[in-house]
VMD Tcl script that draws the C-alpha trace (Angstrom):
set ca {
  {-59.01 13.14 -23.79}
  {-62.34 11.45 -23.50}
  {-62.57 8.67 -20.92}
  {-63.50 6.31 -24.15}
  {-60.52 7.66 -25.76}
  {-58.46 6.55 -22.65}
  {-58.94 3.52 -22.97}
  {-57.86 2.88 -25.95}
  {-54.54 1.93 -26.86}
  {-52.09 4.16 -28.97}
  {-51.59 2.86 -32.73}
  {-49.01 3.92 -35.05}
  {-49.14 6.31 -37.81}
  {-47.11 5.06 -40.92}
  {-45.38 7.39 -43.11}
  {-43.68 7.50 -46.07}
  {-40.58 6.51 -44.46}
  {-41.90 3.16 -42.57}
  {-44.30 2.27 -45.02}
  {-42.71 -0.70 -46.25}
  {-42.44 -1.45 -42.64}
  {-45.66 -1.58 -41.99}
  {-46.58 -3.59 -45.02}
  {-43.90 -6.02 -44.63}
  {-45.82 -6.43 -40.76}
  {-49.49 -7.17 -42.44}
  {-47.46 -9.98 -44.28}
  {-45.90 -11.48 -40.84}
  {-42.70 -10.10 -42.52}
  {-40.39 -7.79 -40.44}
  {-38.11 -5.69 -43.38}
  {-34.94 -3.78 -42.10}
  {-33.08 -0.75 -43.79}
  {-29.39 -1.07 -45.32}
  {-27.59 1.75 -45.95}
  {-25.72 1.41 -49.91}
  {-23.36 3.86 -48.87}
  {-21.60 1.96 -45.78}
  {-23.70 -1.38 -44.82}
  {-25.30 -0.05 -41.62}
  {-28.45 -1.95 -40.92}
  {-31.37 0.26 -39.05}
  {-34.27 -0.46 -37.71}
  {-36.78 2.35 -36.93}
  {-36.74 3.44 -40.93}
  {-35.96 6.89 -41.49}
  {-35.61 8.80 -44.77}
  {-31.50 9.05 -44.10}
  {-28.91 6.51 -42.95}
  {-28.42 6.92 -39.27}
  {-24.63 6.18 -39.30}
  {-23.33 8.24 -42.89}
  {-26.17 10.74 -43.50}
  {-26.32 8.65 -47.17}
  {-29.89 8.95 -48.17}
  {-28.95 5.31 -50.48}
  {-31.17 2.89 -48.52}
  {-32.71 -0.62 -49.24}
  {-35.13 -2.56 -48.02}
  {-34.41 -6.24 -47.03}
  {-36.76 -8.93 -45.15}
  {-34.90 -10.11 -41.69}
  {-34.59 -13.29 -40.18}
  {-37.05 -12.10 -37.50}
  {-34.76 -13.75 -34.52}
  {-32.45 -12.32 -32.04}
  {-31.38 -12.66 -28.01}
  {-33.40 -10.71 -25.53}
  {-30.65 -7.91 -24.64}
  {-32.69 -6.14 -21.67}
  {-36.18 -6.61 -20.42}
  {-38.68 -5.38 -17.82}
  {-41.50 -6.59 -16.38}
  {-44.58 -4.06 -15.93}
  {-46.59 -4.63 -13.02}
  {-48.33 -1.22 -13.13}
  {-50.81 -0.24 -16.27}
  {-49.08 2.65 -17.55}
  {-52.54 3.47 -18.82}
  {-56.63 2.45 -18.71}
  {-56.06 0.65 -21.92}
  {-53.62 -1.68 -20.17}
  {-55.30 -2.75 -17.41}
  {-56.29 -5.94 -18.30}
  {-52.17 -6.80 -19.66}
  {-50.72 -6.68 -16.97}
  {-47.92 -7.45 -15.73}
  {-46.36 -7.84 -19.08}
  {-42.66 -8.22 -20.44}
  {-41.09 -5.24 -22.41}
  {-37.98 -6.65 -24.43}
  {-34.73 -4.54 -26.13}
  {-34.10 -7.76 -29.13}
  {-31.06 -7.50 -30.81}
  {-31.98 -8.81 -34.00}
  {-29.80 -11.34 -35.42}
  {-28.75 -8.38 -38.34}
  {-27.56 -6.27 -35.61}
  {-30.15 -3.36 -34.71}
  {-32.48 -3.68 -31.54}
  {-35.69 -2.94 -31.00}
  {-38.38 -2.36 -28.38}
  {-41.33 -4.72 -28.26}
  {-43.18 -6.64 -25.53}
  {-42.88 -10.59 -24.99}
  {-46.15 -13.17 -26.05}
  {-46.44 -17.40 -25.40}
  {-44.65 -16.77 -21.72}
  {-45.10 -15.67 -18.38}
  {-43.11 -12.50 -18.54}
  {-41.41 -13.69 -15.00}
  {-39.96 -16.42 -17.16}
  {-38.20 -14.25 -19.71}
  {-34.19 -14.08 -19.47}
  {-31.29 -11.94 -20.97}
  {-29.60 -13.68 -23.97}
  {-33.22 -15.72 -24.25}
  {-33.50 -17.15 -28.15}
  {-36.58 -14.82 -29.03}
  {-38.55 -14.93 -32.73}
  {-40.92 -12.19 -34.09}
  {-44.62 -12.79 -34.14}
  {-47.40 -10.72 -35.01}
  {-50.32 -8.94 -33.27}
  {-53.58 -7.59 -36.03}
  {-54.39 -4.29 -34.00}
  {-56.43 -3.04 -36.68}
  {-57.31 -4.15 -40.98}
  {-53.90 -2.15 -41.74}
  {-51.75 -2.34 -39.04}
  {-49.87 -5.54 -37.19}
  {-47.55 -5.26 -34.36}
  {-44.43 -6.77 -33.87}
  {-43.79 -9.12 -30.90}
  {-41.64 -11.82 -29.73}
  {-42.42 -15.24 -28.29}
  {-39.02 -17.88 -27.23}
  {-37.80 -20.06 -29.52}
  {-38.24 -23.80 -28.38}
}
mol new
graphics top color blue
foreach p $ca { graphics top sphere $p radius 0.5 }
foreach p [lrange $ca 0 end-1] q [lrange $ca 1 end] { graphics top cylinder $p $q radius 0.2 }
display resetview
């Protein structure tokens, strides 16, 4: 890796699996996948239903909201390209649907964040195609 290349940070690489995803993210719009075949709700999308193996899956917008479930605050740049963000808050949301996911906290001082805080998804342009998902407290 070339010491411009390190400081740059990672992006993700859609697929034909997250694609609606990611275009549901360039719209501010966070879209999760239920399963036909037994009502599981996921979140990362994947070609098969995580809980049945059923391959019947539909795309539905969520609320965007959910609870802070775990957190921790990063004091150390895990990388060049971070330098400059830290210390930052990492989040686990559980979504108000059900599934959690990993993000990082925005509109707080990341020493302020608490378990079971009222959290809504925001969005970060990292590039023309891609947004990033983020959270910021409800007030």
């Amino acid at each position: 890796m070339s010491p411009q290349q390190a400081h740059l940070k990672p992006t993700p690489t859609p697929d034909a699996d997250s694609e609606q995803l990611w275009k549901g993210l360039k719209e501010g719009k966070l879209f999760l996948q239920h399963c036909e075949d037994c009502g599981h709700i996921q979140y990362y999308h994947q070609a098969i239903c995580r809980h049945c193996l059923g391959e019947n899956l539909v795309e539905k917008e969520a609320s965007g909201k959910g609870i802070v479930y775990s957190y921790s605050v990063v004091y150390r740049a895990p990388g060049p390209a971070f330098k400059n963000e830290i210390p930052y808050a990492v989040v686990l949301v559980e979504l108000e649907e059900g599934p959690r996911m990993i993000s990082s906290m925005v509109d707080i001082d990341p020493e302020l964040v608490e378990f079971d805080m009222k959290v809504e998804m925001v969005v970060e342009p990292i590039s023309e195609e891609i947004n990033l998902p983020r959270f910021r407290p409800v007030v």
